[in-house]
Structure formats: structure tokens, C-alpha cells
C-alpha positions in Angstrom: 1.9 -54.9 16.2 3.4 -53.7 19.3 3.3 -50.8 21.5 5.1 -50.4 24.8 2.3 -49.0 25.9 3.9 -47.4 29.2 4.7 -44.1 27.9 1.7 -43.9 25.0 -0.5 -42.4 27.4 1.4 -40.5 29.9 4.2 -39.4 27.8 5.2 -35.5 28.7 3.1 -35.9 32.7 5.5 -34.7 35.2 5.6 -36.8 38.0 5.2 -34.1 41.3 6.5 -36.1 44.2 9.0 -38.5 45.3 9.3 -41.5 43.5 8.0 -43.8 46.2 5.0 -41.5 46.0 3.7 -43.2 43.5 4.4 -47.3 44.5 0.6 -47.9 44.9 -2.5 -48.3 43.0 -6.1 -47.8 43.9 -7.6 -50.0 41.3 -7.5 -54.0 42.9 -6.3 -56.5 41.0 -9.2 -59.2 40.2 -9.2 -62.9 39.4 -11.4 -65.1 37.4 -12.2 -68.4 39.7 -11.4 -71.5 37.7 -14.4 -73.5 36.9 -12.4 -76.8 36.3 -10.7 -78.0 39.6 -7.8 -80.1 37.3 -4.3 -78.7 36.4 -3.6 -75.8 35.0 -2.9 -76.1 31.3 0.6 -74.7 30.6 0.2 -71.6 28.0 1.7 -69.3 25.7 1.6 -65.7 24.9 -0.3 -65.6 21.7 -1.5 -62.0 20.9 -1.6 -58.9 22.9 -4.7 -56.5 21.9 -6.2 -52.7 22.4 -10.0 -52.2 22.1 -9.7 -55.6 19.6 -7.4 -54.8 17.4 -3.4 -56.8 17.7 -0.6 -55.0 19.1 2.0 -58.0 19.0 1.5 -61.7 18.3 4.0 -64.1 18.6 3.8 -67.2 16.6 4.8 -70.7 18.0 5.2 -74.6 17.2 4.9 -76.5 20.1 5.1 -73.9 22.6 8.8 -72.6 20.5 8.5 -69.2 19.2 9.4 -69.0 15.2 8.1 -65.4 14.7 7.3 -62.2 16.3 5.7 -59.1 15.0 5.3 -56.1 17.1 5.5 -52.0 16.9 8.3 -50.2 18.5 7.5 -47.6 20.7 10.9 -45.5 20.5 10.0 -45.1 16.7 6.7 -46.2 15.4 8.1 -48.9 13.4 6.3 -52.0 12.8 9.1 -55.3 13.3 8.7 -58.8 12.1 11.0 -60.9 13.8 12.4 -64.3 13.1 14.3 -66.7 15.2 16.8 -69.3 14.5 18.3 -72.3 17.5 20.6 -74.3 17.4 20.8 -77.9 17.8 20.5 -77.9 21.4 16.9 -75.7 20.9 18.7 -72.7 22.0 18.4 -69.1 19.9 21.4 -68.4 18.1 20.3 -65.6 15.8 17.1 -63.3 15.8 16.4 -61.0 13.2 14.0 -58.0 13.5 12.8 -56.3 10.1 11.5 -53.2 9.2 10.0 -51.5 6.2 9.1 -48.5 8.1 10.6 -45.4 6.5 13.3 -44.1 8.3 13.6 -47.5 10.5 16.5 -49.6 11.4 16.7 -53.1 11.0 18.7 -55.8 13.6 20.7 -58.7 13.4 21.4 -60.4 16.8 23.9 -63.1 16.8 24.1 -64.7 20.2 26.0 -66.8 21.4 24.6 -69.2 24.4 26.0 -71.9 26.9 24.3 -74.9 27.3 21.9 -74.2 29.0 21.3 -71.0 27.1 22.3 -68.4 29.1 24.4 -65.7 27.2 27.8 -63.8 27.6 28.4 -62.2 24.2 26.2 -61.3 21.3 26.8 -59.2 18.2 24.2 -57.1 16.3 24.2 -55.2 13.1 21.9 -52.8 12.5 20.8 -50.8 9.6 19.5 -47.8 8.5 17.5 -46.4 5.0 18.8 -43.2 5.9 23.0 -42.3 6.0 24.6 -42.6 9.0 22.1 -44.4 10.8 23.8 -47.7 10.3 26.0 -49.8 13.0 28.0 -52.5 14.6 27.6 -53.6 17.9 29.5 -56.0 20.6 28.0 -56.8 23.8 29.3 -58.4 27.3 27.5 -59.8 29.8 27.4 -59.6 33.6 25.9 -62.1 35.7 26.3 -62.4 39.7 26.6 -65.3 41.2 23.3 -66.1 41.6 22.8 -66.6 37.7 21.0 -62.9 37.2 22.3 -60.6 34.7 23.5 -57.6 36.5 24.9 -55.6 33.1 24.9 -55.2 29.4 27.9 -53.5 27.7 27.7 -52.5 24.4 30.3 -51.0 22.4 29.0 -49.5 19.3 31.0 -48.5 15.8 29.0 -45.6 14.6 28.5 -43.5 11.9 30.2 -45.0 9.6 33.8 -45.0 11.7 35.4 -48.3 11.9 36.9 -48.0 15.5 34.7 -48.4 18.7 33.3 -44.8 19.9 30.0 -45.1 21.3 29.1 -47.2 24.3 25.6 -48.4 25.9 25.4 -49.6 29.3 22.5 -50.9 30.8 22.6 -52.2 34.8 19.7 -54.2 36.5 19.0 -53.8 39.7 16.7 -56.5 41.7 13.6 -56.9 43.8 13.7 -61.2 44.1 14.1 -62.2 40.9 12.1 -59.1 39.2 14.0 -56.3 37.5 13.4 -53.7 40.1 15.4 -50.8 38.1 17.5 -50.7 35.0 19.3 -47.6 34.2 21.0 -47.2 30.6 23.5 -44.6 30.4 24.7 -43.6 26.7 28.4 -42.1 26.2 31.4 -41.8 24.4 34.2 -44.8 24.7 37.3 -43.1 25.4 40.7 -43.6 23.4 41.4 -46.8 25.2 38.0 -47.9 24.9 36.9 -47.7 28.1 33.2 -45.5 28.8 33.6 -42.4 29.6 30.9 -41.9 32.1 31.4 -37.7 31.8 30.0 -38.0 29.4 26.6 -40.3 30.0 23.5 -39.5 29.0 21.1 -41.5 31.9 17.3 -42.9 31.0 16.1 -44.0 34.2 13.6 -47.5 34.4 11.9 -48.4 37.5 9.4 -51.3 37.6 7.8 -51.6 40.8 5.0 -53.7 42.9 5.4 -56.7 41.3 2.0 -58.9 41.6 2.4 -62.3 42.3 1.0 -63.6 39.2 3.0 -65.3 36.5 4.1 -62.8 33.5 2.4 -63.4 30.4 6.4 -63.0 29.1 7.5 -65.8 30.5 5.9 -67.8 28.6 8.3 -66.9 25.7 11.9 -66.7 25.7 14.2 -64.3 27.8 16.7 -64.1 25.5 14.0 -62.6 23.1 13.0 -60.0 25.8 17.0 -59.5 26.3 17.3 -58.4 22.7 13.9 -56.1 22.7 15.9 -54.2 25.9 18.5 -53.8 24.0 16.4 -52.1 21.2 14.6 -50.2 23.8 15.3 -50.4 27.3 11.5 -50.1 28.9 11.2 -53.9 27.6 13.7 -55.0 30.2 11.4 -55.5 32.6 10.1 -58.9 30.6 12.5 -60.5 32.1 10.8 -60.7 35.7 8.6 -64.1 36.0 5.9 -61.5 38.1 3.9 -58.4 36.8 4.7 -55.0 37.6 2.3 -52.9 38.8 3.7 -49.9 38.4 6.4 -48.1 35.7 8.6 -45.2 36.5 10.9 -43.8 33.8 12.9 -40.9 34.4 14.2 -39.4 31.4 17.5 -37.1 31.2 16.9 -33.3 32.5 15.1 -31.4 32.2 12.5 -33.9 30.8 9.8 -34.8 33.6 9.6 -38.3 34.9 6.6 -40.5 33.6 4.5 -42.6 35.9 2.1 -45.5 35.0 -0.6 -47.8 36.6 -1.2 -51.2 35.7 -3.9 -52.8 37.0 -5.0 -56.3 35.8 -7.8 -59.1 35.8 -6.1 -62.6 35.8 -7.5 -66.5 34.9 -5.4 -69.0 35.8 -2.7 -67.4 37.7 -2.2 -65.1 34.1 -3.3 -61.8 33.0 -5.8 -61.7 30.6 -6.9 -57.9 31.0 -5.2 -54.6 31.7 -7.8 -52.5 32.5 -5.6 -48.9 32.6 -4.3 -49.3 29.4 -7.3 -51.3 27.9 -4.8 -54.5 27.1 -6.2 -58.3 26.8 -3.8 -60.7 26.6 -4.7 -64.1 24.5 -3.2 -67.8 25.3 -2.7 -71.0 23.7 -2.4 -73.7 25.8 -0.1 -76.5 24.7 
């Protein structure tokens, strides 16, 4: 069951200095030397743990991930998600269930090119309790390298069947890591357009990337694309590297949050973050 663990412990910590103030960390990262001199197996996220007990696992065939369940960090609620490709192996649809009172629950249709990458996707999500429920269409931005530079979502909510609420989220780039994503929540105006008056901003900075691979990749983006969109600090899941540092500045007058990682790798992976007390488990295919 998951946690995003970035803003478990130092929810509510003002951050007292400049941003770039806090781009280091004392704690060195360590590796594990490889007692076998052959290749590297190739691996896949299994499980991610705290003090032994799960936090998410992600269930595979064949290095293809069927299942997923995880806690969400924006409400407590434990998810079981369920993916569904298409002929070509690519993801089509991915649900993500709750029985958590009080919860919502998401349907993702996506729609993919061939070679998987994504330009519109739909979602429903619902609610136990009235009102919560809604319809969502997104667009995607890409540059011309291939990186997704925005998500726009326009939302039907609250039970009104005309678009009124939009969600735009814009990545920003360090190499091919997200470097920054900010996700600014408004009103669509009478021509459907955002009206960025009246934005509500949630800043996301992921910072000092090692250059390790990301336990992540080992798993779909498009799965990590739909967990932004549930909550924006997953995002950064995206990035092939691990940050080693997370800055999330929240809309005034809340404080901005700061957090250290700090791992212990084998094999070019994580296996250990030692701040946070996370060990990540493998299966090699």
C-alpha cells in the first residue's frame, strides 16, 4: 500500500531560505559492489517497504504489469489498480479502486499511438459521497523532442454537465528528468478556455537527480502519467534518474516543504532510502 512519502514526514516544515538553498544533501549516496562480474539482470519494481511492512507492490507477468495496489497520499485511500493493453501491448484502460470511505474511484481510458505515447485520455471518477463525482478530458503537449511539456484537463463537476473546472499541469526539464511541474486549478471560462485569474498554483520541484536508474522505470510511464494526474507529486516517476531532493510549494500562505533522499544502490538501482527508511525489492526477469 502506498505512500508518497515526500510530504509524510515534513508536512507543515516551512522551508526558511531560497529555494536553491536547499539543492544539496549531506548524507552520500552508497553502492553495493557487484560480486558477479556478468550482466546485469534486467529487473522490475516489485514492492516498496517501510520498517518491513509493503507500501506499494506492483504485480507483473513477464516483466508486464497486471496490477497495482498502493495508498494515496492526498487522501489516505488504499487503491487496487488494474490494467488493460491492447493488441499492440500498449495500456488502453487503467482502473484504480477504492473502498476507502469517503474515496474516489478512476477510470482512465487512454488512448495511445503506436508506439504508445498518448495525446488524449478520458477519466471518470466517482465518489460515495454527493458531489464528489466527475468527468474528465485531457490533451496532451509534447515538444519536439518527444517530452510531454503539458496536461490539460477539463473537468465537468459537480454534477453540471458543461465543462467548468480546468487542471493544468506543465513540466519543466532538467535532461530528460522532470525538473518542476506546476499544477494550477481554475475555473474554464464561458468559452471554455482557463481562466488563469482564477488559478490556484501547487508548486513541484524535483531536484539533483542521481545518476542511477529509477526504480519507476522499470514499469510503465503511462501508469506514472495517470498517478500525476491523481496527485501531482508522482510526476516525477517519469524521470529515468532519482531525485535527490523534493520541493513542493503549496498556495499562500501555506509554507513550502523540503525533503532529502538519500539512497544505497546494487546494480545501478536503489534498494534503500535511508531518510525515509524505504527498501525497494526487484524481480529480475
Amino acid at each position: 500500500m502506498v505512500k508518497n512519502y515526500f510530504l509524510k514526514i515534513f508536512t507543515g516544515v516551512a522551508l526558511l531560505g531560497v529555494l536553491a538553498s536547499c539543492n544539496t544533501t549531506s548524507d552520500p549516496t552508497e553502492s553495493i559492489p557487484n560480486p558477479d562480474e556478468g550482466a546485469v539482470p534486467k529487473k522490475v519494481l516489485e514492492k516498496i517497504s517501510m520498517d518491513n511492512v509493503s507500501q506499494e507492490e506492483y504485480i507483473t507477468t513477464a516483466g508486464v504489469l497486471n496490477q497495482a495496489v498502493f495508498k494515496d497520499d492526498n487522501s489516505n485511500a488504499n487503491y487496487t489498480s488494474t490494467l488493460t493493453y491492447n493488441t499492440n501491448k500498449k495500456i488502453t484502460k487503467i482502473n484504480f479502486a477504492s473502498q476507502t470511505p469517503g474515496s474516489l474511484s478512476y477510470e482512465f481510458n487512454v488512448t495511445p499511438d503506436i508506439n504508445g505515447q498518448i495525446y488524449n485520455a478520458s477519466c471518470v471518477a466517482t465518489g460515495s459521497l454527493a458531489g464528489t463525482s466527475y468527468i474528465s478530458d485531457y490533451a496532451f503537449t509534447y515538444d519536439v523532442a518527444g517530452k510531454l511539456t503539458k496536461i490539460l484537463e477539463k473537468r465537468k463537476a459537480g454534477g453540471i454537465s458543461a465543462y467548468n473546472v480546468f487542471v493544468e499541469n506543465v513540466f519543466v526539464y532538467a535532461g530528460d528528468n522532470i525538473f518542476k511541474v506546476t499544477s494550477s486549478k481554475g475555473i474554464l471560462n464561458i468559452n471554455g478556455v482557463p481562466d488563469m485569474t482564477t488559478a490556484v498554483q501547487t508548486v513541484y520541484s524535483f531536484q539533483n537527480y542521481d545518476s542511477q536508474k529509477s526504480p519507476f522505470s522499470t514499469l510503465p510511464k503511462v501508469f506514472f502519467i495517470m498517478r500525476g494526474l491523481m496527485n501531482p507529486i508522482n510526476f516525477y516517476r517519469m524521470s529515468p534518474n532519482n531525485p535527490t531532493s523534493t520541493y513542493i510549494q503549496m498556495p499562500a500562505p501555506a509554507p513550502g516543504v523540503n525533503t532529502i533522499q538519500s539512497y544505497t544502490y546494487d546494480q545501478g538501482y536503489p534498494v534503500i532510502e535511508k531518510n525515509q527508511k524505504l527498501t525497494y525489492s526487484y524481480k529480475n526477469l
